[in-house]
C-alpha positions as CSV (number, residue, x, y, z in Angstrom):
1,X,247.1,108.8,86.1
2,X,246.2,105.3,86.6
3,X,243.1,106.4,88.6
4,X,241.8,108.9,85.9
5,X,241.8,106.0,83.5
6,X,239.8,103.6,85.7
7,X,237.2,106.5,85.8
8,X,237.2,106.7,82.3
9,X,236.8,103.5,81.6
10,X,233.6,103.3,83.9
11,X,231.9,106.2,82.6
12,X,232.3,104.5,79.1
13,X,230.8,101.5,80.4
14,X,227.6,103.2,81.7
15,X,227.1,105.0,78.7
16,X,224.9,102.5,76.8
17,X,222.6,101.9,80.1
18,X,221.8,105.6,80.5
19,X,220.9,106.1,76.5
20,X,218.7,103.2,77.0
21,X,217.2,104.3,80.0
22,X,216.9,107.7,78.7
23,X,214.7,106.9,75.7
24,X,212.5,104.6,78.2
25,X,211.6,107.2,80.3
26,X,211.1,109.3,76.6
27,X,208.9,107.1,75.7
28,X,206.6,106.7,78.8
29,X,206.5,110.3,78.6
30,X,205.2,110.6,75.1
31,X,202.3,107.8,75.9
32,X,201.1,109.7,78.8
33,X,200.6,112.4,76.5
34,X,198.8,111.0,73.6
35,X,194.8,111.0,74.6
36,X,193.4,107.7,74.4
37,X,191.9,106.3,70.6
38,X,188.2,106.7,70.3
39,X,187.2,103.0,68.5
40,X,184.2,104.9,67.9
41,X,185.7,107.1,65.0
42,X,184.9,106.0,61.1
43,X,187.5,106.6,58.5
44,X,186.7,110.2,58.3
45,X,187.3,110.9,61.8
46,X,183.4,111.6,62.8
47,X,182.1,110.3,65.9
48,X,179.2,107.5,65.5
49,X,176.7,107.1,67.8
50,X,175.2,103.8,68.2
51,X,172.0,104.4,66.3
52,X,174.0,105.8,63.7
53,X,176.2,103.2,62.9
54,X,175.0,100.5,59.6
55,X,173.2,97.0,60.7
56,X,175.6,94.2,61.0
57,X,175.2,91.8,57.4
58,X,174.2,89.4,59.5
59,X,171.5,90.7,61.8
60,X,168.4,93.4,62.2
61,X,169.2,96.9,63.6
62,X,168.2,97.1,67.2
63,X,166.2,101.0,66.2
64,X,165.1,99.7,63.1
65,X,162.6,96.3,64.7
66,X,161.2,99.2,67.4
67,X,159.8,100.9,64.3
68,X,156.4,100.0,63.0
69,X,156.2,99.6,59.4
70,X,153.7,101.6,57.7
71,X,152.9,99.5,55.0
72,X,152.2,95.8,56.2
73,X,149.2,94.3,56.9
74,X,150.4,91.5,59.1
75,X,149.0,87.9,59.1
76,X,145.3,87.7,60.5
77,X,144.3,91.0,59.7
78,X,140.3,90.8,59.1
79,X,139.1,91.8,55.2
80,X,135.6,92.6,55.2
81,X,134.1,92.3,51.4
82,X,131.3,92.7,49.4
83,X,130.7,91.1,46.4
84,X,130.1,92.5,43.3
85,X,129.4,89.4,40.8
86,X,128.0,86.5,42.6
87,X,129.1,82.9,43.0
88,X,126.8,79.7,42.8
89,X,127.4,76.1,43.2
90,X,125.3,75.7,40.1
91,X,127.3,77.6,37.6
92,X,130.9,77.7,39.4
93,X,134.0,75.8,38.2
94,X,137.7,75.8,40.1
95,X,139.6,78.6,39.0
96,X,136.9,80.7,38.1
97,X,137.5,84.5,39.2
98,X,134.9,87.1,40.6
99,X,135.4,90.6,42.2
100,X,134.4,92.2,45.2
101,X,135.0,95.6,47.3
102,X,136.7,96.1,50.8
103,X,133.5,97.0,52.8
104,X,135.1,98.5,55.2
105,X,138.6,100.5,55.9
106,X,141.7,97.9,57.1
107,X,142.9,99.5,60.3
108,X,146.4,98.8,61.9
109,X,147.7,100.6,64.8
110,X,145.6,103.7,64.4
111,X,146.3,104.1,60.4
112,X,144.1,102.9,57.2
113,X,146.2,100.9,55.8
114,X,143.4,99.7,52.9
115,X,140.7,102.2,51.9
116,X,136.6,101.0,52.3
117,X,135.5,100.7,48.4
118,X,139.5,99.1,47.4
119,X,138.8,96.8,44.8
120,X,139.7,92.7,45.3
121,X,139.5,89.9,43.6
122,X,139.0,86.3,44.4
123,X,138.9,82.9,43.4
124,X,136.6,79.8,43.2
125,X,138.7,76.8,45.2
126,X,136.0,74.5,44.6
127,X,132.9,73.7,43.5
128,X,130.1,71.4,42.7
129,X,126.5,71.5,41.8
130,X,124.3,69.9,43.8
131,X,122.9,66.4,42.4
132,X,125.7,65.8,39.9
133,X,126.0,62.5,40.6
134,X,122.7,60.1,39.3
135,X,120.4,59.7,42.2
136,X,122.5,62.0,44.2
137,X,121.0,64.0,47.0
138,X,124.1,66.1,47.9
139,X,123.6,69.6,47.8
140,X,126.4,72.2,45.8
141,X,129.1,73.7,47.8
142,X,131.9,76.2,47.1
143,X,135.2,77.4,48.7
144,X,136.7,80.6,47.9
145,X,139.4,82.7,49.0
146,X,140.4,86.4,47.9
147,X,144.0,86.3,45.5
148,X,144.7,90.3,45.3
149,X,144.2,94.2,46.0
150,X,143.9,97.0,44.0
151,X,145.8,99.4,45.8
152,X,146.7,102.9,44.4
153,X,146.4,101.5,40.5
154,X,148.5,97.9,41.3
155,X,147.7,94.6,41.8
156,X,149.0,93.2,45.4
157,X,148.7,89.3,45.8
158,X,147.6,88.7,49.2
159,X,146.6,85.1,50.9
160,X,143.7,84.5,52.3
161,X,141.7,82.3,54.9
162,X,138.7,80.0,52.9
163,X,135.3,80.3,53.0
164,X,133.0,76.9,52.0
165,X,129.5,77.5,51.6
166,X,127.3,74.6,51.4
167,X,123.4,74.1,49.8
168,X,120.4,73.0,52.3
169,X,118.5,70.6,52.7
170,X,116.0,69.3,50.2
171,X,112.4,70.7,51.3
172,X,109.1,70.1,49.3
173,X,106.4,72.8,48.9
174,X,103.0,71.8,49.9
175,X,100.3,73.9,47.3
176,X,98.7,77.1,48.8
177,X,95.5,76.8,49.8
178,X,92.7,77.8,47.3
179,X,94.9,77.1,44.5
180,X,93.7,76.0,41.3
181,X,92.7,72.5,40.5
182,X,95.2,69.7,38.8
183,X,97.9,70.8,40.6
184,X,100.3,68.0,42.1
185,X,100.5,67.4,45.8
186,X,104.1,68.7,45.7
187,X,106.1,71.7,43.5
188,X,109.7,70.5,42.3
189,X,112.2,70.5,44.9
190,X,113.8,73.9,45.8
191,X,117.3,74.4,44.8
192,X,119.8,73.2,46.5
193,X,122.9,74.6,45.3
194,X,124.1,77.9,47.3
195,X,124.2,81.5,45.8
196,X,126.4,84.1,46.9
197,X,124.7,86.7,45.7
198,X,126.2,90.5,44.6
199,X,126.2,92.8,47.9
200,X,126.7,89.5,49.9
201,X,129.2,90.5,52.7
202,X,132.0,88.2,53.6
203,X,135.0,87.9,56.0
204,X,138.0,86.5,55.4
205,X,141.7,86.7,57.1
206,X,145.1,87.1,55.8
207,X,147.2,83.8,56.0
208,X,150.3,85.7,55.4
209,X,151.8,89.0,56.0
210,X,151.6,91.3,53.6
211,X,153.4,94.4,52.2
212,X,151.5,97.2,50.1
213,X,154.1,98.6,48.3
C-alpha cells in the first residue's frame, strides 16, 4: 500500500513536465507546417514584382531613369532659325521683341521633337547705334537670344545661348570713274550699324533643359 502511493505521488509530479513538453513539441509541429511569409505581398495579397512596386518618396525609380522622355529637349540642343522681322543696331532698343521660324526640324534620339516652320520668338539683350556718342567711331552692336516656342498652339519659354553682332569698320568710297563733275573726293561713310535682315539664318543653343508639354 505504501508503495502504490509513492507511485502515485511521482506520476503526479511529472504531470506538469509532460503537458509542457507536449505543447512544445505541438508547437514545433505547427511551425514546420506553416509555408514561409512572402514580404513580397501588398495588403491585398497580390504578388509585386520589383518593377511593379511605387518609387520610394525619396528617390527615382530604377525602370523609370532607363526610359527616355519623349518630350525634353535637353540643354545644348542646336535651334536653327530664320528670321522673319529684322534687327538693327540703328533702330533696336533692350527689350524689343522680333520673331523668327525653326529652319529646320529639332531631332533627339531619332524623333522630331520641334517641327521645321515652328514659330519662335526672341529678344533684343542689347543694343547700340553706332556713333552715339559725339565724335564716336564705335560701330552698333546687338545681342539676342530666343525667349519661346510655339508648339502645338502654346507658348513654351525656352533659354537660349546669345548671339552679339557687331558693325564694320568705317570704309570711304572713292567716286566711279567717269562720274559727273563737282562731285567730292569721298561719298558719306557707309553704315556702320549691323542689320539682321528677314531670312537671315541664325544658331543658337538651349542653356537649359526643356520640356514641351
Amino acid at each position: 500500500m505504501h508503495a502504490r502511493r509513492l507511485e502515485l505521488i511521482s506520476i503526479r509530479a511529472n504531470m506538469p513536465y509532460r503537458a509542457a513538453m507536449s505543447v512544445l513539441i505541438l508547437s514545433l509541429l505547427c511551425g514546420c507546417g506553416r509555408p514561409p511569409a512572402d514580404k513580397s505581398l501588398d495588403a491585398s495579397g497580390s504578388q509585386n514584382l520589383p518593377f511593379d512596386r511605387q518609387p520610394r518618396s525619396t528617390g527615382i525609380s530604377p525602370s523609370q531613369s532607363l526610359i527616355p522622355s519623349t518630350t525634353k529637349l535637353p540643354e545644348g540642343t542646336p535651334i536653327p532659325v530664320r528670321l522673319e522681322s529684322p534687327v538693327s543696331s540703328a533702330s533696336a532698343h533692350a527689350g524689343d521683341s522680333f520673331s523668327a521660324v525653326v529652319d529646320e526640324p529639332i531631332v533627339v534620339d531619332g524623333q522630331t521633337r520641334v517641327a521645321g516652320g515652328t514659330r519662335a520668338t526672341g529678344r533684343v539683350l542689347e543694343a547700340r547705334a553706332s556713333g552715339q556718342a559725339e565724335n564716336s567711331l564705335e560701330p552698333g552692336y546687338v545681342r539676342i537670344v530666343l525667349v519661346s516656342f510655339n508648339v502645338k498652339g502654346k507658348a513654351i519659354a525656352i533659354e537660349t545661348s546669345s548671339i552679339f553682332a557687331k558693325g564694320g569698320s568705317r570704309d570711304e568710297r572713292k567716286p566711279a570713274a567717269g562720274a559727273a563733275s563737282g562731285t567730292g573726293q569721298n561719298s558719306e561713310p557707309r553704315s556702320r550699324d549691323i542689320v539682321l535682315g528677314v531670312d537671315r539664318h541664325l544658331n543658337f543653343r538651349l542653356a537649359q533643359t526643356v520640356d514641351l508639354e
